[in-house]
Legacy VTK file of the C-alpha trace (Angstrom):
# vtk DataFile Version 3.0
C-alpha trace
ASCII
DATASET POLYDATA
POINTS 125 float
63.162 22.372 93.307
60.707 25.563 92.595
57.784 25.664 91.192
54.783 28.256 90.255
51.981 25.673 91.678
50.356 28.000 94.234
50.493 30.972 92.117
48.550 28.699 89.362
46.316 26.910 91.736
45.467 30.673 92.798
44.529 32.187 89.283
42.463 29.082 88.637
40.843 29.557 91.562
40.475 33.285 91.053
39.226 32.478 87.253
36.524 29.805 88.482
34.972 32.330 90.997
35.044 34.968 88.872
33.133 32.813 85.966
31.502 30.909 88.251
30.272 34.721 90.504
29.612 36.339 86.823
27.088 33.638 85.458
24.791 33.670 88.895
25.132 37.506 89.140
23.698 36.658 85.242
20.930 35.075 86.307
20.847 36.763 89.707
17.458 38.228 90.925
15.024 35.377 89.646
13.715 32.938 91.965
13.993 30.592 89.334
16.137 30.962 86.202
14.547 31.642 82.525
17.481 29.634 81.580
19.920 26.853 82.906
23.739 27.548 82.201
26.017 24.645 81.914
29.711 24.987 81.751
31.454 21.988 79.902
34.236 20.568 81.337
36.630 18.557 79.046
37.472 14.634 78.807
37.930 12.942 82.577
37.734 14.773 86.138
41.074 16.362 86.912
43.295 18.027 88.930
43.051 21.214 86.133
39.266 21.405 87.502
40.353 21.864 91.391
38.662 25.297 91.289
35.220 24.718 90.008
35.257 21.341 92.496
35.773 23.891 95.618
33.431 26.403 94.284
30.859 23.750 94.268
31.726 21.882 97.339
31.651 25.762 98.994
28.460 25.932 97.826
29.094 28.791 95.556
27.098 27.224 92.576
23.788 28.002 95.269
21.084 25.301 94.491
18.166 27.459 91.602
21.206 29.565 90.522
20.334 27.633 87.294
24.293 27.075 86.758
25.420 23.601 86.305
28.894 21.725 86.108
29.477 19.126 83.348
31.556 16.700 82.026
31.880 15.635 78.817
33.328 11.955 79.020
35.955 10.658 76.837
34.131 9.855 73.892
32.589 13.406 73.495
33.705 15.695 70.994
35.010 19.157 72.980
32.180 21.185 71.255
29.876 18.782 70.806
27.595 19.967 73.652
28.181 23.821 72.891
27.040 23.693 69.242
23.979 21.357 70.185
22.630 23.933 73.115
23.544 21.486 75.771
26.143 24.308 76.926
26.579 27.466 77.199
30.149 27.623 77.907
33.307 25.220 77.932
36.588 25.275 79.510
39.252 24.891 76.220
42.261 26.426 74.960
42.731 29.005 73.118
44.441 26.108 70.736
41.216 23.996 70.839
39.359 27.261 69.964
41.334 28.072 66.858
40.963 23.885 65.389
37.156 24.271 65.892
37.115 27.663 64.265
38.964 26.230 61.210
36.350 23.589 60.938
33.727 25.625 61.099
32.395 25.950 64.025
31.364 29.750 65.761
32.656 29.557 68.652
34.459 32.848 70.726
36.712 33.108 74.069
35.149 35.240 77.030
37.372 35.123 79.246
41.375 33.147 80.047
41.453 30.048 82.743
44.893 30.456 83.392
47.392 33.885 83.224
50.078 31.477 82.978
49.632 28.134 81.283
50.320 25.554 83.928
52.562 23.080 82.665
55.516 23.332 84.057
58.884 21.351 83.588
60.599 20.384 87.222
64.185 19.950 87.600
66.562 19.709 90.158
68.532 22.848 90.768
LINES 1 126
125 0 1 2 3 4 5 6 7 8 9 10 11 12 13 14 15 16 17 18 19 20 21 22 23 24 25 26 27 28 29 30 31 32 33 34 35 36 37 38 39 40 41 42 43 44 45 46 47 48 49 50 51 52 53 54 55 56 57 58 59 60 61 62 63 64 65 66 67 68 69 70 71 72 73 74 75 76 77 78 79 80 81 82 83 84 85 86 87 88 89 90 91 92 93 94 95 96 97 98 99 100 101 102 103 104 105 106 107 108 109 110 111 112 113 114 115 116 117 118 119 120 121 122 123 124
């Protein structure tokens, strides 16, 4: 069997720092941060988070950075947070993007999770 896991796991990885090295550069240089930034993370804790749960357990997301990691629970909407203020960023899908903009809501992509979307079908060879 072959699969692209490790090269996935990798770009997450890669993403997560990258966001994750970007917003405290952001807010770099203050003691204390004018402003908290909280990335949303959808529905349950998964295996599709694995990067931000290393960067944090690295200690990468440095205590008065001001960033913080959130989940949103099951029975919150995927934007719900964002639109209020509660957020200033969420992990979705380009799909997810394109439903909310067609209901209305303003939201734009910064910046792709994944180079390669994940899902992958395994067979034998």
């Amino acid at each position: 069997m072959k699969t692209h896991q490790g090269k996935n796991r990798r770009g997450a990885l890669a993403t997560a720092l990258m966001v994750g090295f970007a917003l405290i550069a952001t807010l770099g240089g203050c003691s204390k941060p004018a402003t908290e930034t909280v990335v949303g993370l959808t529905f349950i804790p998964n295996i599709q988070f694995a990067a931000f749960y290393n960067a944090d357990s690295q200690g990468w997301y440095v205590e008065n950075s001001g960033l913080t990691i959130r989940h949103h629970g099951s029975s919150e909407g995927l934007f719900t947070a964002l639109t209020s203020g509660q957020e200033q960023f969420v992990v979705a899908g380009g799909d997810e993007i394109l439903q909310a903009r067609s209901q209305g809501i303003d939201v734009v992509a910064v910046g792709t999770y994944y180079r390669q979307y994940p899902a992958v079908i395994i067979v034998p060879e």
